[in-house]
N, C-alpha and C positions, 0 to 999 in steps of 0.2 A: 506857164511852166507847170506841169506835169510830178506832181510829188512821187516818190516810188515809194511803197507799202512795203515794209521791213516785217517779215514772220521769222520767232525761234527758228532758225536750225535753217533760215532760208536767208540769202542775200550778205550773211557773213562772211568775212573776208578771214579769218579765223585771228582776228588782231589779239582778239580779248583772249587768247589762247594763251598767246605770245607774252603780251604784257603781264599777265597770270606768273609764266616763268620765268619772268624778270624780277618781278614785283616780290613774289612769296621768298624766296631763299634770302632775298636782302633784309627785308620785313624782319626777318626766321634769324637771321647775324643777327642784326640790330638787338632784336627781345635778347639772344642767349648772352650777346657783350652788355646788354645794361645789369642782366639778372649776377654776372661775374664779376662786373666792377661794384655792386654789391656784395659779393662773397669778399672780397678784396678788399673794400671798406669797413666789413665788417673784423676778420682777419687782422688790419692794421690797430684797429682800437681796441680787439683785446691784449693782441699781444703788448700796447702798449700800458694795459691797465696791468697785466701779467707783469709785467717789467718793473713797474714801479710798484708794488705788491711785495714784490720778492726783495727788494732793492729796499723798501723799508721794513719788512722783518727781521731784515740781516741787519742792518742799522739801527736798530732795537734794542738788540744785545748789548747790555757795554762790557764791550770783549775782553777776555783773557788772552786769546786766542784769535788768527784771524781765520784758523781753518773750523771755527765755531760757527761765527759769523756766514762763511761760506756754505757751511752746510745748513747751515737754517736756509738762505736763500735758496740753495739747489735743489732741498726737499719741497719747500714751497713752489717754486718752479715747476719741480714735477708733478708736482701734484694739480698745478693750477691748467696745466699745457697737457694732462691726459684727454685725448678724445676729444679736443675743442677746436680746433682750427678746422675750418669746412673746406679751405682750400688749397689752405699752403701748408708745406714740408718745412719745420722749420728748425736751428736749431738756436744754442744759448751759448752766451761765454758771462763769466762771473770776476770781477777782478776786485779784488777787497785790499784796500790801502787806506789812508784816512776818510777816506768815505766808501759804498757800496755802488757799486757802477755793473749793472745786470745791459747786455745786449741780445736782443734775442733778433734774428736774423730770418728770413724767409722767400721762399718763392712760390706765387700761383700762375699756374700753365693756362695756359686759353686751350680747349676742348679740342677746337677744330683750326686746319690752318688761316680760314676764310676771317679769323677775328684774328689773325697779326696785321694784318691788312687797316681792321678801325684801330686798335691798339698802338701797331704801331715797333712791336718784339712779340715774341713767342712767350715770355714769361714777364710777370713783373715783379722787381724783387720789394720787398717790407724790411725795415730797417728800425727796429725800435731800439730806443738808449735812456735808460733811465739811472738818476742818480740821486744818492743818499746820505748825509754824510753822518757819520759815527758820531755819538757825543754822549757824555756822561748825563746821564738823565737827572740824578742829583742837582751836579754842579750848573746844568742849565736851568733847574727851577729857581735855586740860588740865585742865579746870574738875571734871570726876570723878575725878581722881589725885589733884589737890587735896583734895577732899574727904576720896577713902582715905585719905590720907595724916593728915591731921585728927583721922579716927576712931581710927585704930591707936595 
């Protein structure tokens, strides 16, 4: 049997053209959904550290007031959520009753439509909930002396 001699640019069938344009754009999803489900992961764990930040500085106060309390948290909020999320639009709700309950809400878009396909939606939405509960700082040290005091 007769082997045939394969030269560059001769005896090709142009397969490697073909699979090239198959191969690369899938390749090209793949990297941009992993590099997004990073923006998205990262995204979720500030706004959750965001959330209980603000939800414990409002819970700090031992209030007078709970429009006090609220606004501690909401300045803290703003302040923490300027210019930080790399991909989601997000926003807040603040609800102050016996304890500080900050939810901060979110959605990150995928680029191109070719990544709702791995995804799965066209956006995914971030839902953080963080909670705090009010207490007189006084009467809680009191309340843990007691206690040692108990055990010993």
């Amino acid at each position: 049997m007769k082997k045939k001699k394969i030269r560059w640019g001769h005896g090709w069938e142009a397969y490697l053209t073909v699979e090239a344009v198959l191969v690369f754009p899938t390749v090209l999803y793949v990297c941009i959904f992993i590099i997004y489900s990073g923006f998205y992961a990262y995204d979720r764990c500030v706004m959750g550290q965001d959330a209980y930040r603000a939800a414990l500085r409002g819970s700090s106060l031992y209030r007078q007031d709970k429009q006090e309390v609220y606004n501690a948290s909401e300045d803290t909020l703003r302040e923490l959520m300027t210019d930080k999320y790399i991909a989601a639009e997000c926003t807040f709700k603040i609800v102050v009753q016996q304890e500080v309950k900050v939810t901060i809400e979110g959605d990150t878009n995928m680029p191109f439509r070719g990544l709702e396909l791995l995804a799965g939606t066209a956006e995914w939405s971030i839902n953080e909930e963080a909670k705090s509960k009010c207490i007189n700082p006084v009467f809680f040290i009191r309340m843990c002396r007691q206690l040692e005091n108990t055990l010993e």
